[in-house]
C-alpha positions as CSV (number, residue, x, y, z in Angstrom):
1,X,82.3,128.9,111.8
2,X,83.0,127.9,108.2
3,X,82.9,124.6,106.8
4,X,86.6,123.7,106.5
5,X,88.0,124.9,110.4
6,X,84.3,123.1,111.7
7,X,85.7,119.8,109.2
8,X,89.0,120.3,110.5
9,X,87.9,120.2,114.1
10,X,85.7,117.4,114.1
11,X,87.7,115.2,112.0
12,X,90.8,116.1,114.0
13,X,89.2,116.0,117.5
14,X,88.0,111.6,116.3
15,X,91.8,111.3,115.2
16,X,92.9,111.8,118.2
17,X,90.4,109.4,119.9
18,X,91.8,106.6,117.6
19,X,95.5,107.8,118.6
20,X,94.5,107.6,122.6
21,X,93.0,104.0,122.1
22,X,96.2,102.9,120.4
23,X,98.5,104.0,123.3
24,X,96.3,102.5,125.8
25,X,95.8,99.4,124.0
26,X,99.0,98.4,123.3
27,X,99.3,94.3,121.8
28,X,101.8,92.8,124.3
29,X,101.9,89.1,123.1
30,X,100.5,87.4,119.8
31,X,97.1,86.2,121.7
32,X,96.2,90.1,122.1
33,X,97.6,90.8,118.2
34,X,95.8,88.3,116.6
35,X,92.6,87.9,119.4
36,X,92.9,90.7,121.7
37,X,93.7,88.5,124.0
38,X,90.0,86.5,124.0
39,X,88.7,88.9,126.4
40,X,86.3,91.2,124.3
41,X,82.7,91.3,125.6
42,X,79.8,90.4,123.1
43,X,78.6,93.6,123.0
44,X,81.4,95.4,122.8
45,X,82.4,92.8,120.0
46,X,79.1,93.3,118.0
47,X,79.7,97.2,118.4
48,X,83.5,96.6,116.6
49,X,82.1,94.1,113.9
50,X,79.8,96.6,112.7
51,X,81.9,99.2,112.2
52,X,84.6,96.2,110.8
53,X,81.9,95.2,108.7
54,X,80.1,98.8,107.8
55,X,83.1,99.8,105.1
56,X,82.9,103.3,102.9
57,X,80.4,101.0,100.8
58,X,78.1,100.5,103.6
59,X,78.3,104.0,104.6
60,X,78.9,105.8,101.4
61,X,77.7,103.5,98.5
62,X,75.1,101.5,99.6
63,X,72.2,104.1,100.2
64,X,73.9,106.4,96.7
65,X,73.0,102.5,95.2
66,X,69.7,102.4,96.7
67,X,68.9,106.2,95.5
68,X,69.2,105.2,91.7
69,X,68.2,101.2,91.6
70,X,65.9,101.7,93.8
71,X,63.8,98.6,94.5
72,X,66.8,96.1,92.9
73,X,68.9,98.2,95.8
74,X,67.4,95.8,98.2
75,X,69.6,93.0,97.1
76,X,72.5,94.8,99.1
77,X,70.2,95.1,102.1
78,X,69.2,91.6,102.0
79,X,72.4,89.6,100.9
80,X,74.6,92.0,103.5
81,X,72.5,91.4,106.5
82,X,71.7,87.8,105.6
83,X,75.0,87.1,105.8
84,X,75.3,88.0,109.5
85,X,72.3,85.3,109.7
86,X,74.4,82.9,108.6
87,X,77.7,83.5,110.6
88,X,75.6,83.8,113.6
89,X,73.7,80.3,113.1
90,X,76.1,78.1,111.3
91,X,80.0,79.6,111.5
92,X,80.8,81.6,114.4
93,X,80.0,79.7,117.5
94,X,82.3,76.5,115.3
95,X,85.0,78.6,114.3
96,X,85.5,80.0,118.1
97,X,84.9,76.2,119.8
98,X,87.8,75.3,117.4
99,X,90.1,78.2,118.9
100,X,92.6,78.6,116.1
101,X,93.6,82.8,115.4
102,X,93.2,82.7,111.8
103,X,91.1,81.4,108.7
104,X,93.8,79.8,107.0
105,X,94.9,78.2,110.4
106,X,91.2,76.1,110.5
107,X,91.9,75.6,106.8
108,X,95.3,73.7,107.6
109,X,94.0,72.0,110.4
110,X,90.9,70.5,109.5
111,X,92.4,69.3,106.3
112,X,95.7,68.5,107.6
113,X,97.6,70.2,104.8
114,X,99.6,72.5,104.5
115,X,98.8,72.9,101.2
116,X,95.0,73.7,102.1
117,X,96.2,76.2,104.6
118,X,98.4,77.8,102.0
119,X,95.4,78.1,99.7
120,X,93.6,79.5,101.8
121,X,96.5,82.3,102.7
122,X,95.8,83.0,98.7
123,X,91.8,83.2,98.7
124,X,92.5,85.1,101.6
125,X,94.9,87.5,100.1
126,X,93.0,88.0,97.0
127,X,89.7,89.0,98.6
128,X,91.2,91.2,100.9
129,X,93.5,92.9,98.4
130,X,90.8,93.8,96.1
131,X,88.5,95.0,98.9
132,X,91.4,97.5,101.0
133,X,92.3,99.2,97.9
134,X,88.5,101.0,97.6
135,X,88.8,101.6,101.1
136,X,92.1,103.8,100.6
137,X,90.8,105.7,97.7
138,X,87.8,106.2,100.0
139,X,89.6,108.0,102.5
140,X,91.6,110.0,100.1
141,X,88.3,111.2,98.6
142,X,86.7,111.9,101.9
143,X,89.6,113.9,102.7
144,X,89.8,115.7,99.2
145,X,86.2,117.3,98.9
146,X,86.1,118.2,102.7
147,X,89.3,119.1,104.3
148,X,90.2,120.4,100.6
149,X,93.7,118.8,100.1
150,X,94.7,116.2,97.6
151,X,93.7,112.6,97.1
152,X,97.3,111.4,97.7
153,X,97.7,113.4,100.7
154,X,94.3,112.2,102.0
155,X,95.8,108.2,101.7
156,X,98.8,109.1,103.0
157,X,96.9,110.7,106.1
158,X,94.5,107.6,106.1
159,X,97.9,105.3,106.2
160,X,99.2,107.0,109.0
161,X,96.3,106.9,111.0
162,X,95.7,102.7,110.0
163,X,99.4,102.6,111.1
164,X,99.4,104.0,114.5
165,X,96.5,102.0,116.2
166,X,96.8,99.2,114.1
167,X,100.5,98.2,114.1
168,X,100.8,98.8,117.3
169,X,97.8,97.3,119.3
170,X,97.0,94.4,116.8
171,X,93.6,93.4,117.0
172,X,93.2,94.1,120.6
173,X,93.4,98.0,119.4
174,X,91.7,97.7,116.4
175,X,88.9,96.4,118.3
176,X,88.6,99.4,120.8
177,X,89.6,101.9,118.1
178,X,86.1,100.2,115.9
179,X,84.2,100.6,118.8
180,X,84.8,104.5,119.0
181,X,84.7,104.7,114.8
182,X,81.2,102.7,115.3
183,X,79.8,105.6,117.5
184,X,80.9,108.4,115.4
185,X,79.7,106.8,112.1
186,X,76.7,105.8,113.5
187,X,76.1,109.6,114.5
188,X,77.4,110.9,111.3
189,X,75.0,108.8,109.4
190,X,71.6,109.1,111.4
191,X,71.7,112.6,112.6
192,X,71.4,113.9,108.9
193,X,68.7,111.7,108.2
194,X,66.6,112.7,111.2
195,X,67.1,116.0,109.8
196,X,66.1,115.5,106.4
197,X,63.1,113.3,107.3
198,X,62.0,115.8,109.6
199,X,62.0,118.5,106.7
200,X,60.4,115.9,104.1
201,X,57.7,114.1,106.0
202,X,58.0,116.3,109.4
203,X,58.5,113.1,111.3
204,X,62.4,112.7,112.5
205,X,62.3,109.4,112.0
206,X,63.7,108.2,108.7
207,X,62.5,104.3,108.5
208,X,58.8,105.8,109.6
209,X,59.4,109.0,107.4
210,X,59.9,106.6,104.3
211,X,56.8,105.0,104.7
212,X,54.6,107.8,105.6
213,X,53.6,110.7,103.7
214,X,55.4,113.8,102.3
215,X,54.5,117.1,103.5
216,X,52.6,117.5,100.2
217,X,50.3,115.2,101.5
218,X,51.3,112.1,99.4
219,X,53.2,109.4,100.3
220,X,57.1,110.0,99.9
221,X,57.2,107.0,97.7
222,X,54.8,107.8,95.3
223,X,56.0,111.6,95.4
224,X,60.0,110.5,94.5
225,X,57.8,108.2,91.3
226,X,55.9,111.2,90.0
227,X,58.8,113.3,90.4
228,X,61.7,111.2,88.7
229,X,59.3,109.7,85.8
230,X,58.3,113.5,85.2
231,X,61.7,113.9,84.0
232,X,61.7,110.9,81.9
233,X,63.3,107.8,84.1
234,X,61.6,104.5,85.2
235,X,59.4,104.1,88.3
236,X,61.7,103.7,91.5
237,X,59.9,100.7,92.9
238,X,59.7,99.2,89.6
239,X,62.3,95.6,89.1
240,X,65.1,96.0,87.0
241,X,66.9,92.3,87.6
242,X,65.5,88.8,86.3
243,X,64.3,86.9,89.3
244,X,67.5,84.5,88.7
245,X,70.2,86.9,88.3
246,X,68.6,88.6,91.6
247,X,68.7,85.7,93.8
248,X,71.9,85.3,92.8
249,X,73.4,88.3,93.1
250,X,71.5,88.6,96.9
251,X,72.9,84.7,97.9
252,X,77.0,86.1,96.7
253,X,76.6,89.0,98.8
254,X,75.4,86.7,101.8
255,X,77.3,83.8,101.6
256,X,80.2,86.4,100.3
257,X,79.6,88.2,103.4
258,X,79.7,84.7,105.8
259,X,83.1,84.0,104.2
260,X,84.9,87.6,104.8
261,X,88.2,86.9,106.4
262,X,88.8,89.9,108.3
263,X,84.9,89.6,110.1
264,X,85.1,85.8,110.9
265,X,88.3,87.0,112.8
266,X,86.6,88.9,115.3
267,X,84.5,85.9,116.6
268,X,87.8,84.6,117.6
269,X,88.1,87.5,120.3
270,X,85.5,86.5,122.4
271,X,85.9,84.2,126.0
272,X,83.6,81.5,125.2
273,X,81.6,80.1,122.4
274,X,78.4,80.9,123.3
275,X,79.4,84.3,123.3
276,X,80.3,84.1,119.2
277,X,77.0,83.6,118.8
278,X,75.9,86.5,120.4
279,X,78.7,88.6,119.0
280,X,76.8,88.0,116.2
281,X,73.6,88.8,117.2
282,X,74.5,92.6,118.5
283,X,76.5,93.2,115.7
284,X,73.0,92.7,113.4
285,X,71.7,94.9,116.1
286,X,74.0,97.5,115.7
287,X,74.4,97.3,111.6
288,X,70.4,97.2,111.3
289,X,70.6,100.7,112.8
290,X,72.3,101.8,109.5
291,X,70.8,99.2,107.4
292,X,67.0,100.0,108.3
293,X,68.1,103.9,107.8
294,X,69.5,103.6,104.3
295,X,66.5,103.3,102.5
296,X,65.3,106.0,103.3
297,X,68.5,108.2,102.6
298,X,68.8,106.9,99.6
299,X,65.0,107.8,98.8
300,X,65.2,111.5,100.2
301,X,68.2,111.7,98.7
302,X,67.1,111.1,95.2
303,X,63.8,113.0,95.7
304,X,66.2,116.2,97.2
305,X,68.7,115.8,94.3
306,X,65.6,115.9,91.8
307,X,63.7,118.5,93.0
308,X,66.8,121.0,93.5
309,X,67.9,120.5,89.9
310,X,64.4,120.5,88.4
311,X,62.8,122.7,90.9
312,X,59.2,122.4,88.3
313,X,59.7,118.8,87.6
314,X,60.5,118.8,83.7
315,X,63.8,118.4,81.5
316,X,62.5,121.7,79.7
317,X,63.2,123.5,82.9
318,X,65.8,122.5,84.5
319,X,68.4,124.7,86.6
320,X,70.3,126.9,84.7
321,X,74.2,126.2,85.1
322,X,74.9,129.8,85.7
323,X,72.6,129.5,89.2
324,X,73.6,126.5,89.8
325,X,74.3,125.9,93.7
326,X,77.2,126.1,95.9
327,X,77.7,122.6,96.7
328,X,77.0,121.4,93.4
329,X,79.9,123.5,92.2
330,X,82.0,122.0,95.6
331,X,81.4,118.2,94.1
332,X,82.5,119.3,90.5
333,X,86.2,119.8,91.8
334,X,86.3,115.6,93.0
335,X,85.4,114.7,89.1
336,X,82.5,112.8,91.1
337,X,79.9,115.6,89.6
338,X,80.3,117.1,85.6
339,X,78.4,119.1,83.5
340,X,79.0,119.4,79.7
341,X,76.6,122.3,77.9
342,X,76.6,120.5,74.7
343,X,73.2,122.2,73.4
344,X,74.0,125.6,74.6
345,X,70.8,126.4,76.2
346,X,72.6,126.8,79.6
347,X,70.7,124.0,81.2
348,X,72.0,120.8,83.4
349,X,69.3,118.4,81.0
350,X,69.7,114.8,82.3
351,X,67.9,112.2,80.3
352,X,66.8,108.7,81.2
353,X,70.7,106.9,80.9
354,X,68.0,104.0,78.7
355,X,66.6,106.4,76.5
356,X,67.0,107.2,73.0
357,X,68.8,111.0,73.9
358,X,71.2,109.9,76.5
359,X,74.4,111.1,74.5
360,X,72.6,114.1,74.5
361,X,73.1,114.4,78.5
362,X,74.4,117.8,79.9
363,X,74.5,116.5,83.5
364,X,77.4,114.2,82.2
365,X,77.9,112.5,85.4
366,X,76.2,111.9,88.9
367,X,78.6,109.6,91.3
368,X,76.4,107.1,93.4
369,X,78.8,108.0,96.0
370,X,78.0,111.2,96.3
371,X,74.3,111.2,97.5
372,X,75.1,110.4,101.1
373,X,78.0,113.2,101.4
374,X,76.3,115.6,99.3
375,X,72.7,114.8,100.9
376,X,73.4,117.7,104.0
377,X,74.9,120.1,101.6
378,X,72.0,119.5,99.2
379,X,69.4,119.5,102.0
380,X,71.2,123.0,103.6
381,X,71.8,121.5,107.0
382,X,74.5,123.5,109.5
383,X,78.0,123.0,108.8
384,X,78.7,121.3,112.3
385,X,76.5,117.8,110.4
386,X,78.3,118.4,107.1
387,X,81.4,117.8,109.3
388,X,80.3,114.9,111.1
389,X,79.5,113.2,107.9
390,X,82.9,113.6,106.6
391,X,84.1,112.1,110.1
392,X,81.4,109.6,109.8
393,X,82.7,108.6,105.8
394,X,86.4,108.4,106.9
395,X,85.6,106.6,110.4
396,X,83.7,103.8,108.2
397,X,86.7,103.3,105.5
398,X,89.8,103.0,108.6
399,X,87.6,100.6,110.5
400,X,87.1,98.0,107.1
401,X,90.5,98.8,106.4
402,X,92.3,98.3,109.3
403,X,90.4,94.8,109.9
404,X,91.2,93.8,106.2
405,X,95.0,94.4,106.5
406,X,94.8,92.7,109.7
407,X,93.5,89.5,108.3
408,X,96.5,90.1,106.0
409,X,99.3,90.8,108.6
410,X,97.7,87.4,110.4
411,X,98.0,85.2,107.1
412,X,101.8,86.3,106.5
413,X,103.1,85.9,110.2
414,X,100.7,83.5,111.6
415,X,100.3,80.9,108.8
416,X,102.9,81.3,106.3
417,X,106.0,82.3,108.5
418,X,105.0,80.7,112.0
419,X,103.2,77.3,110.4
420,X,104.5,77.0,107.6
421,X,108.6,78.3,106.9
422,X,109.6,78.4,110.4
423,X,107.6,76.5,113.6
424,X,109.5,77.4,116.5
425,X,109.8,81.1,115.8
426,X,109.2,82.7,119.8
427,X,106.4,84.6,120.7
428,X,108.2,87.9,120.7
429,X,110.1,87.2,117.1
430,X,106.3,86.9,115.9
431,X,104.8,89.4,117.4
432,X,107.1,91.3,116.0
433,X,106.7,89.4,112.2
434,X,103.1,90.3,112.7
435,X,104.2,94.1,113.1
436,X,106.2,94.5,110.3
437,X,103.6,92.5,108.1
438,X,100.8,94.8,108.7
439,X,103.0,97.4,108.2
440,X,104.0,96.3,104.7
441,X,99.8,95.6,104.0
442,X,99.8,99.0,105.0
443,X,102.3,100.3,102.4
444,X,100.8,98.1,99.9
445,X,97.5,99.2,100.1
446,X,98.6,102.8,100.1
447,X,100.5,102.6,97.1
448,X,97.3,100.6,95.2
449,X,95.0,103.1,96.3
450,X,97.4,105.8,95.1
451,X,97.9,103.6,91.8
452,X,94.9,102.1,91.7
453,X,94.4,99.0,89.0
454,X,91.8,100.5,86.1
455,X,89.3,97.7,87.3
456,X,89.7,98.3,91.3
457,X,86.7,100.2,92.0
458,X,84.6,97.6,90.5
459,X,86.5,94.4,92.0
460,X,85.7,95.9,95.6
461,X,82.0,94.6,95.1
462,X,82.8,91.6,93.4
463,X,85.6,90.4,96.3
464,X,82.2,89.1,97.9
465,X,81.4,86.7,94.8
466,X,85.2,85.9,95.3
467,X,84.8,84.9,99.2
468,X,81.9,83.1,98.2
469,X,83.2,80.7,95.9
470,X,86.1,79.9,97.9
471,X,86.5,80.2,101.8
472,X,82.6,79.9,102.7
473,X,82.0,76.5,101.2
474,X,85.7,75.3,102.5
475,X,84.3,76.6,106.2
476,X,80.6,74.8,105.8
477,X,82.4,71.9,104.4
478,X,84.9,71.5,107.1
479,X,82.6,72.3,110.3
480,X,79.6,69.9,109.0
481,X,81.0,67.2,106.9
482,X,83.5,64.7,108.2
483,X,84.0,63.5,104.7
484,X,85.0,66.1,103.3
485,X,89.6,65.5,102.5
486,X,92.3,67.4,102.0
487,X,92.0,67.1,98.0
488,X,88.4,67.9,97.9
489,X,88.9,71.1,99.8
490,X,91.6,72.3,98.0
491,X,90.4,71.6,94.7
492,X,86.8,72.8,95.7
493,X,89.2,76.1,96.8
494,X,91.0,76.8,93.5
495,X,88.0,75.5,90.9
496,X,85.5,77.8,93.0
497,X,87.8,80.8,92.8
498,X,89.3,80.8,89.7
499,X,85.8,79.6,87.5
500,X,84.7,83.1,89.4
501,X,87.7,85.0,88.6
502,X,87.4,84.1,84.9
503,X,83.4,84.7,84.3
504,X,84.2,87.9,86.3
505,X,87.3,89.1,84.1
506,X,85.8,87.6,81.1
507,X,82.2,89.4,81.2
508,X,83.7,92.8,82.5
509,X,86.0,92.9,79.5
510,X,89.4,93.0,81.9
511,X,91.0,90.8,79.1
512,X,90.7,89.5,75.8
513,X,91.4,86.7,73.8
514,X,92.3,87.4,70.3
515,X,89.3,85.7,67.4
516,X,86.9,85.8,70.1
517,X,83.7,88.8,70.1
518,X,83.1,88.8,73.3
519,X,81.5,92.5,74.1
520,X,82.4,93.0,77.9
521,X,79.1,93.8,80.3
522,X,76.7,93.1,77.8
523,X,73.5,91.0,79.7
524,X,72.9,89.6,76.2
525,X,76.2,87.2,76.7
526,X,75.9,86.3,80.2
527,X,75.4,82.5,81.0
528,X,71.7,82.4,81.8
529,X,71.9,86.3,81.9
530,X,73.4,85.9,85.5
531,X,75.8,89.0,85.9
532,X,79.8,89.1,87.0
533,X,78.6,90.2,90.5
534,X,76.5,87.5,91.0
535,X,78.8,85.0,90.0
536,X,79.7,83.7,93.4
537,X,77.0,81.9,94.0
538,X,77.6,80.0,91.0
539,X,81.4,79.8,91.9
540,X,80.5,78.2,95.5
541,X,78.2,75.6,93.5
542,X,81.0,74.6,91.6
543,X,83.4,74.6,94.5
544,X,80.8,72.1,96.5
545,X,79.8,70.0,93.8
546,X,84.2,69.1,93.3
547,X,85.1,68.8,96.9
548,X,82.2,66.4,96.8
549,X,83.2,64.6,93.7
550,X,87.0,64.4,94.8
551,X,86.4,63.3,98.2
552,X,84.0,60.7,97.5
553,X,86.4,59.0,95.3
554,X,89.5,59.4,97.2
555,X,90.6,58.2,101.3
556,X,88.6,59.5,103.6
557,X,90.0,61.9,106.4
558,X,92.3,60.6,109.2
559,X,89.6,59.1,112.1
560,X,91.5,62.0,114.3
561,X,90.2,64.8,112.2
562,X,86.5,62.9,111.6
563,X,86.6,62.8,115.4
564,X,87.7,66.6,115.4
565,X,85.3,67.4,113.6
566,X,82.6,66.1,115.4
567,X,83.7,67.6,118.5
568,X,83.4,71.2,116.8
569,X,79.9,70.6,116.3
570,X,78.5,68.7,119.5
571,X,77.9,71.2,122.4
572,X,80.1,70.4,125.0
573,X,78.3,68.4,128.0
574,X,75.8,66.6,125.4
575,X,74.6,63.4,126.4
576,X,76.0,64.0,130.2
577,X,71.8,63.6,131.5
578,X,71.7,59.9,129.9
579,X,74.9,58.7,130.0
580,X,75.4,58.8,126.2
């Protein structure tokens, strides 16, 4: 069977799963919109914040990141993963004792303002914006290169399919829907690699295959080192970062990842606290599967892409662009692969990007986000795995994307309309508020990921430097300080985000102030060389350090909220043994 009726098929057949587990899972009242009810088991609540969590970047991206940084890829491995460390240990188990729906909603209430809830609606907004719009284009790519029809079509089939389960079963069908798009992108990811391990390193194992040897004899790292440095780049293992700007960049993605909206939501789905916790703890179970795997694709990835182009491991012979392959010629139609002959030797040359003849490249342009799509093509696995991958890619994008404009549709009815413009709206006049917000997210992120903003690609990776420096610190602040006031959060809030916002639109060259020579991405000018993406940290700093400052010099909380706030954080039952 060719490759586009097997695509067609496989894709079609997990659409259709998605549609089921909307019609069965119906929302019937706000509780199962917002919370699906609170009656999602741990397990099956760590399954659905993975594949919440596991977005096109985690799927597609992150291991096409790790292929060409190599050893500074680990910072997305790290920071990602640490994140669930933190939400496990010091936010989930809080957040769900406090038994509010929404972020924003534990925002208001712990500060007892309305004006720190509506801050928080911003931050909120902002972050999850920036973040849906890469998932959109995701799935219009995805469907472009494998089903073979336009980007815009693909978004629009994407939308559809983000309408259906999403509008109508809330989060109670998103969750069940995430749980089925967890399997298949789970599947999609690991069954190539076991494949392509097992033709590397003849083990089918990836995590053991990247550490053992290739079938040359050598070890598969030190094979991919001779191999890329033979054609004039750096060692693969070899530091890129300074030790600052790394750390950095690793704590934004971590505390970033601790303060995501649309994943602290699903802790709120579970029946008891102590069952947050362990939400958390599967869902690390279930992303280290993918997590502990990418490495490795990224690695064989590189060393396949290398070795088919330069099949005797030198510039001077490289593949001729009249033989090149099938599936490079496949890619070249999403613009995400481009040759230019400039020298007319009929060669795809690809110097170092660093050294002195990289205008000179003929190989104009090799997408990072190609290497995990491409990798089966590349690696001439059968078309039935090539299909799964594209299920696999698009399963990963719906699930991020219908959590994100969930968060959204939650922040518009639950905490703007409902707590804010209009108290006593009933149950059913909100639930059905809640409907007709997600389904205007849904056209808004459609329309930005058909018109995408010339800086959106790059602000999805930086949204978690902007969660960092705003909603993370407001949530550690509120759960573990009882100091902590309404002024000091929301200033904290706005200071955090918008010193962020400005180093990150300042360094990336997204605007410019007239008599100023500010060169956009140029290390040379960053503060301390610390770079826009790892900002956040920096941004939470600042957002700690004024909370502190403003609430230290200003009335302390109501003695109702200090005493709230200690309740959140003292296990229920404590002190029952001694009579304290």
């Amino acid at each position: 069977m060719d490759l586009r009726t097997m695509t067609y098929l496989v894709v079609g057949a997990s659409f259709a799963l998605y549609f089921g587990i909307a019609i069965w899972a119906r929302a019937a009242s706000t509780g199962e919109f917002y919370a699906a009810g609170r009656g999602v088991h741990p397990v099956a609540n760590g399954m659905a914040t993975a594949a919440d969590w596991m977005s096109a970047a985690s799927f597609i991206s992150m291991a096409g990141l790790i292929a060409f940084q190599g050893y500074e890829g680990a910072k997305f491995l790290m920071g990602w993963t640490g994140g669930y460390v933190l939400l496990a240990m010091l936010l989930a188990p809080y957040l769900r004792k406090f038994g509010k729906y929404t972020v924003p909603e534990f925002i208001g209430d712990r500060f007892y303002s309305n004006t720190a809830r509506l801050v928080g609606v911003i931050c909120l907004i902002v972050i999850s914006i920036t973040y849906v719009i890469g998932q959109m284009r995701g799935v219009g790519v995805a469907f472009s290169r494998f089903l073979e029809v336009p980007v815009d079509i693909g978004i629009y089939a994407g939308m559809t399919i983000v309408f259906v389960y999403a509008v109508l079963g809330g989060m109670k069908g998103i969750t069940y829907t995430q749980i089925a798009q967890y399997i298949v992108l789970i599947l999609a990811y690991t069954i190539p690699a076991m494949f392509i391990s097992l033709n590397l390193t003849g083990n089918p194992i990836p995590q053991l295959g990247l550490i053992g040897n290739h079938t040359s004899g050598v070890p598969l790292i030190t094979k991919l080192n001779e191999t890329i440095q033979a054609i004039g780049f750096g060692p693969y293992d070899g530091p890129v970062r300074s030790q600052l700007d790394m750390f950095l960049y690793t704590m934004s993605l971590m505390i970033g990842t601790a303060g995501l909206p649309h994943v602290i939501i699903r802790f709120f789905t579970v029946p008891k606290v102590a069952d947050a916790r362990w939400s958390a703890g599967w869902a690390l179970v279930f992303i280290a599967i993918l997590y502990t795997t990418a490495p490795a694709v990224g690695a064989m990835a590189r060393l396949n892409l290398t070795q088919t182009l330069w099949p005797n491991g030198a510039q001077s012979e490289a593949m001729s662009i009249e033989t090149r392959p099938q599936w490079f010629k496949n890619w070249e139609t999403t613009g995400l692969l481009k040759y230019e002959d400039k020298n007319k030797d009929g060669k795809l040359e690809y110097y170092n990007p660093k050294g002195a003849k990289a205008a000179d490249n003929e190989l104009t342009k090799i997408d990072n986000d190609i290497m995990v799509l491409a990798n089966p093509e590349i690696a001439g696995l059968p078309n039935w795995v090539i299909a799964l991958v594209a299920a696999g890619g698009l399963a990963a994008a719906l699930s991020t994307a219908a959590g994100l404009l969930l968060a959204i549709s939650s922040a518009i009815s639950h905490d703007l309309l409902k707590g804010m413009i209009n108290p006593n709206i009933s149950e059913r006049a909100e639930l059905m508020a809640a409907r007709i917000s997600m389904a205007f997210a849904i056209g808004v992120a459609a329309y930005l990921g058909l018109n995408p903003p010339g800086f959106a690609a790059q602000v999805v990776a930086l949204a978690f430097g902007l969660a960092a420096s705003s909603i993370f610190p407001a949530l550690m602040m509120g759960i573990f300080s009882k100091r902590i006031n309404s002024a000091g959060a929301v200033l904290g809030m706005i200071t955090g985000i918008m010193a962020t916002l400005v180093y990150i639109f300042w360094f990336k060259g997204w605007f410019f102030i007239p008599g100023t020579e500010m060169a956009k991405n140029v290390p040379d000018n960053w503060f301390l060389g610390i770079s826009p993406e790892a900002f956040g940290a920096v941004g939470a700093i600042i957002n700690f350090a004024v909370a502190y400052v403003v609430s230290m010099v200003t009335a302390p909380p109501p003695k109702e909220i200090q005493d709230l706030v200690e309740s959140v954080r003292v296990p229920r039952g404590a002190g029952a043994a001694t009579g304290h």
